[in-house]
C-alpha positions in Angstrom: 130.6 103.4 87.9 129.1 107.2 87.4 126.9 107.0 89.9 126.3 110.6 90.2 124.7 110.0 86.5 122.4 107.4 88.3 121.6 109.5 90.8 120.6 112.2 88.1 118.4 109.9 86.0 116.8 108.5 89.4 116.2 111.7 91.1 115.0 113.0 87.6 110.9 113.2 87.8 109.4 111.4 84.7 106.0 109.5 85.2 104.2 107.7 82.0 103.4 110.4 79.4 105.2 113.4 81.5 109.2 112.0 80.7 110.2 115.4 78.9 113.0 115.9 81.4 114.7 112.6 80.5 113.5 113.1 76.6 115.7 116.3 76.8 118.5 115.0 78.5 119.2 111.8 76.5 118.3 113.5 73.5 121.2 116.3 74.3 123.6 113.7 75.9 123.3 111.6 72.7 123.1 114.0 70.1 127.2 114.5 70.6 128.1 111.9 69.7 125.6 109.8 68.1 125.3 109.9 64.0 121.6 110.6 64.0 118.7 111.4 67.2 115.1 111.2 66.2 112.0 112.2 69.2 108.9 110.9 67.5 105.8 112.8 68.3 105.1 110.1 71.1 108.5 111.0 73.2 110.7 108.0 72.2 114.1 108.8 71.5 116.5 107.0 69.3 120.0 107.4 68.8 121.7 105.9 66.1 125.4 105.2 65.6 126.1 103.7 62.3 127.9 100.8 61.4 131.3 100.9 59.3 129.8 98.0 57.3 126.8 98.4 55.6 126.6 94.4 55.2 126.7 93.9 59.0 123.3 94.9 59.6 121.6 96.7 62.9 121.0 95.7 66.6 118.6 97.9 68.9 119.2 98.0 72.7 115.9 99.9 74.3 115.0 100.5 77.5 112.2 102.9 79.4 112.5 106.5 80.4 109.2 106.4 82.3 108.1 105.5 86.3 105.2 105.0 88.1 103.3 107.4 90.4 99.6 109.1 90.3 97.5 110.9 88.9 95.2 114.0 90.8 91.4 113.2 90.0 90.2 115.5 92.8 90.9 119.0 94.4 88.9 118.5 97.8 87.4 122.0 99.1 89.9 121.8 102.1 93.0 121.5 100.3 93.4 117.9 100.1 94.1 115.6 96.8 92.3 112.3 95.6 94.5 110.3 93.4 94.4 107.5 90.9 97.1 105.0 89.9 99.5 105.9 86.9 101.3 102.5 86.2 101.5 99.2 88.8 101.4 101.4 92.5 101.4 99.3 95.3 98.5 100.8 97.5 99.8 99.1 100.5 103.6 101.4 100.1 101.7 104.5 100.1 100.3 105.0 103.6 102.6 108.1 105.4 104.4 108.3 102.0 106.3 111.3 101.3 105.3 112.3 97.1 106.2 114.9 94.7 103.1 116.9 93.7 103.6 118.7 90.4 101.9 121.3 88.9 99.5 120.9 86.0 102.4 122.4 83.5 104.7 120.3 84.8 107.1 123.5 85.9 107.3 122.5 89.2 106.8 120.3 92.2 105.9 120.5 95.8 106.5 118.3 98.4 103.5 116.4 100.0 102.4 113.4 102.1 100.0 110.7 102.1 97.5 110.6 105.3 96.9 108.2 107.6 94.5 107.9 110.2 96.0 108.8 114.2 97.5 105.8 115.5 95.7 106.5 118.5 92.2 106.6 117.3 92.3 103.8 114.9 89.5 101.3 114.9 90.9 98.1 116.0 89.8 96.4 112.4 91.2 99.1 110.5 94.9 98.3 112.2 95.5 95.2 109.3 94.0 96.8 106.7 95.4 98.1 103.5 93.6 101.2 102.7 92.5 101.6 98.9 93.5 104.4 96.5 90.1 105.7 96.4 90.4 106.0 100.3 94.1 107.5 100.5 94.4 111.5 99.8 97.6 113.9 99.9 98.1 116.5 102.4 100.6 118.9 100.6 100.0 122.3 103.1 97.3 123.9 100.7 93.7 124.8 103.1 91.5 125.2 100.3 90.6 124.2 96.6 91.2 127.8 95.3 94.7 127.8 96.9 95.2 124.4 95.3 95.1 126.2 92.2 96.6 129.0 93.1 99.8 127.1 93.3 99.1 125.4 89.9 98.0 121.9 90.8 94.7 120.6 89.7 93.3 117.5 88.3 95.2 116.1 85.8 98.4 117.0 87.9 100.7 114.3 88.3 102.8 113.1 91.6 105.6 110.9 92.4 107.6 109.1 94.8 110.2 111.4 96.7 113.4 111.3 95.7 115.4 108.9 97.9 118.8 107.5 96.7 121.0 106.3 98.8 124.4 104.2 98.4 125.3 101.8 101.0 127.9 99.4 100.8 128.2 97.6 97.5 123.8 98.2 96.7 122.2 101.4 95.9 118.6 102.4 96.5 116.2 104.9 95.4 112.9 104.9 93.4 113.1 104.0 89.7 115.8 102.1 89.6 113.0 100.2 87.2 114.4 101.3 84.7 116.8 104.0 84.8 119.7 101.5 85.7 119.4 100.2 82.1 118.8 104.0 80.8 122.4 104.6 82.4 123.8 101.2 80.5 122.9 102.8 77.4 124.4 106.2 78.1 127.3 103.9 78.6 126.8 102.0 75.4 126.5 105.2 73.7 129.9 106.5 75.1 131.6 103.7 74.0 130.2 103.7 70.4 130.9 107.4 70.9 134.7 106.5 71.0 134.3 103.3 68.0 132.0 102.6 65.8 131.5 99.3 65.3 130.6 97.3 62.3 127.1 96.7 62.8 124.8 99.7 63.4 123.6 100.4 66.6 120.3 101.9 67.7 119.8 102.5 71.3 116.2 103.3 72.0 114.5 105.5 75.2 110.7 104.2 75.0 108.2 106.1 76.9 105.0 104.9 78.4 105.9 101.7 79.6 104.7 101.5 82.9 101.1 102.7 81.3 100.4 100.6 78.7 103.8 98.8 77.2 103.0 99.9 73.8 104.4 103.0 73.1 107.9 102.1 71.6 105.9 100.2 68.9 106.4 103.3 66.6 109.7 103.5 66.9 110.8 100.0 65.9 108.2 99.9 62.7 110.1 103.1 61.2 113.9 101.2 62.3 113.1 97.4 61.8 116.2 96.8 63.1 117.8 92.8 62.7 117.6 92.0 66.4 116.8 93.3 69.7 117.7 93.6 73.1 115.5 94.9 75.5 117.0 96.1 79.2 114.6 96.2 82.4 114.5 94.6 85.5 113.0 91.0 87.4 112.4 90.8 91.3 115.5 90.1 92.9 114.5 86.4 95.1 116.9 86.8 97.9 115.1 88.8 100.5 113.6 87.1 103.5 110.1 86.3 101.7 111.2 86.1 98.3 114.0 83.2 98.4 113.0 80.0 96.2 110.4 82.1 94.0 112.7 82.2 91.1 116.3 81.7 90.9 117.8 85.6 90.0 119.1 87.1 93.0 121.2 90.8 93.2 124.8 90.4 92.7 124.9 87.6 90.4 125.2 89.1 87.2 122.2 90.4 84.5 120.1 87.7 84.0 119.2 86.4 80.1 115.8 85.7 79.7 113.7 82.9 78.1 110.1 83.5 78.9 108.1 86.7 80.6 104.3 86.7 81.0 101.6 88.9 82.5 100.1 86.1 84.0 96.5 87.4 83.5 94.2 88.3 80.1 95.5 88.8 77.1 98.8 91.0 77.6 101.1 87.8 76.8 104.7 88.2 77.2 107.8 87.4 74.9 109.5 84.2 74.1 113.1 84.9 73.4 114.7 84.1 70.1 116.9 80.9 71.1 119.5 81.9 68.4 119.8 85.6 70.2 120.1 84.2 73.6 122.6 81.5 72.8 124.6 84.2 71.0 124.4 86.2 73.8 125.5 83.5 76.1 128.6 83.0 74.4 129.3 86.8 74.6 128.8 86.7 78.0 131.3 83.1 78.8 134.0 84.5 76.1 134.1 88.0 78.4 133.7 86.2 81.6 130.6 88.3 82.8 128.8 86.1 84.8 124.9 85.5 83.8 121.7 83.8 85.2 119.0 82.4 83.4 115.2 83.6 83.7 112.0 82.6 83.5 108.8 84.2 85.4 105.3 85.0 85.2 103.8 88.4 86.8 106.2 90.5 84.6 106.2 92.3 80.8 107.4 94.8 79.1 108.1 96.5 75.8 109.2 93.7 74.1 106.2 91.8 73.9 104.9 93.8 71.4 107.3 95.3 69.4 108.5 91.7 68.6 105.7 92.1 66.2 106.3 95.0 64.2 107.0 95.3 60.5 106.3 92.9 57.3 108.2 89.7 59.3 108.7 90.4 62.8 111.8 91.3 65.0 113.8 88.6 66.9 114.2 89.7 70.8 116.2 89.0 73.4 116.2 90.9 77.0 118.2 91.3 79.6 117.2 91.9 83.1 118.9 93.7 85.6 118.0 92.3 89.3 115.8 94.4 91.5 114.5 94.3 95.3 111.3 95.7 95.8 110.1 96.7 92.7 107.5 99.4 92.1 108.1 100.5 95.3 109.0 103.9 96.4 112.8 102.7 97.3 113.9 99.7 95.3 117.7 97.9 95.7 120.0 97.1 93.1 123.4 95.7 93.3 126.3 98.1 91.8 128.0 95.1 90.4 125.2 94.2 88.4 124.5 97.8 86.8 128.2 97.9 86.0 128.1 94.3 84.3 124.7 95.1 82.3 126.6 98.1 80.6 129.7 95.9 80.2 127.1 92.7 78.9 125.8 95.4 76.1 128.9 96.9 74.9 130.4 93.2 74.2 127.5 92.5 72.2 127.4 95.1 70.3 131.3 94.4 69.6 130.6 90.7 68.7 127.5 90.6 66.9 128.8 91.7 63.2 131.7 89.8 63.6 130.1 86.8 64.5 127.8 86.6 61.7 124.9 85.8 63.7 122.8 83.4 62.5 118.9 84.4 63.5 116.9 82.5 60.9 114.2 80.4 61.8 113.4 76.4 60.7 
């Protein structure tokens, strides 16, 4: 496993609507291999190897380039920051947080902190309390609005989570592991296709956006239409102390095929995975002995729930999630084994799926 390349894409700053770092770099890393690289004016990249059968159709894999983090609304007159929520922030992680404050041109960063009241002077029914973000501010070392700007951060300026990967043992941890784990499984897809085409044409697809509104990759697959396809992110990993018996994915078990996401709440709906794709997949998976679990869950979405619908007659989907500890928080866990066996999941579909003919119709 290349984990120095994980570390790169982790460490890599790239909140909702500011992922030009990550644009660039897949963009260049692709572009030497791949047959053709399109950006679209939105940021999402595709890169598409093409097939040596023209009868064999396409498959998409797509995953996001984007994380969450905050958004400055406020320059206080001494120095200090208000912030809003950019994406699905846990308020009660960000108390004493170390963050990334960038500059409005998005040239640089400065390190910063999230207050917190003195320990020894907090109000006894403050103690249990989870503050709110319109309560929190960051203390980044500025005294005063104008030196704020001075240093090139004002509202609109965007932070992060500090940059904390970490290997230990057979897990690594850092902050957006959601998603670039499945960013580095198409890297690895795209190596391999770089070495042999396949029959079927590939498109592997870096959507931005997703932890902001879900719908930017929409675009992307209403200009390709591709056959099928498989979107990567991640699901809660239920094997820590308060998670066990939620759902049955746990870390180190393999990626997990889906059948059902939802939102849980309002109209943002989910995805209902094409039966034909999964059971395909599933016999990828048994024929290469990669070991699999099965997924359902409510409290999660992603891409795929809308760009299912794109295009005169839809577009069959499948995902794959990648188990994850402590999502959205500013240092999640993965299992190695499972990154390795998502990239190795993807490259034996993308082998089998012309030469088995798949069958995708409906009725």
């Amino acid at each position: 496993m290349n984990t120095k390349l994980l570390k790169y894409l982790c460490d890599t700053p790239a909140i909702s609507g500011h992922e030009d770092r990550l644009i660039k770099y897949v963009r260049d890393y692709c572009k030497k291999t791949a047959d053709d690289v399109h950006v679209d004016k939105l940021g999402n990249v595709t890169a598409t190897y093409k097939g040596t059968d023209k009868k064999a159709g396409s498959i998409a894999f797509f995953a996001h380039l984007d994380e969450i983090g905050l958004i400055v609304k406020k320059v206080e007159d001494d120095g200090y920051l208000r912030v809003e929520r950019l994406g699905g922030v846990p308020e009660r992680t960000l108390v004493a947080l170390t963050v990334n404050v960038h500059t409005l041109d998005d040239k640089k960063y400065y390190p910063g902190v999230f207050g917190t009241v003195s320990h020894h002077i907090t109000p006894a029914d403050k103690k249990y309390q989870v503050a709110t973000t319109s309560e929190l501010y960051i203390d980044f070392g500025a005294h005063s609005k104008q030196e704020v700007l001075d240093m090139g951060v004002d509202v609109g300026s965007v932070v992060t989570y500090g940059n904390s990967y970490m290997e230990l043992n057979d897990m690594v941890y850092s902050k957006s592991l959601d998603d670039r784990m499945a960013v580095y499984n198409l890297l690895e897809v795209a190596d391999f296709l770089a070495k042999k085409r396949q029959k079927a044409t590939v498109h592997l697809i870096f959507t931005v956006q997703e932890e902001f509104n879900i719908r930017s990759g929409t675009p992307t697959f209403n200009r390709l239409q591709p056959d099928c396809a498989i979107c990567v992110d991640i699901t809660p990993s239920c094997d820590t102390p308060e998670t066990k018996g939620r759902f049955d994915v746990k870390a180190g078990r393999g990626p997990a095929v889906m059948y059902m996401n939802f939102h849980g709440r309002g109209t943002l709906g989910g995805l209902l995975c094409s039966p034909k794709l999964n059971q395909f997949m599933l016999d990828v998976a048994k024929a290469a002995k990669i070991p699999t679990q099965k997924e359902v869950i409510i409290g999660v979405i992603t891409d795929d729930a809308f760009t299912q619908h794109v295009g005169t007659e839809g577009i069959p989907m499948s995902h794959i999630s990648i188990p994850l500890r402590y999502t959205h928080s500013p240092v999640e866990a993965a299992a190695k084994k499972d990154i390795e066996l998502t990239s190795k999941f993807l490259i034996e579909i993308a082998k089998k799926y012309a030469a088995n003919k798949v069958d995708l119709s409906r009725g």
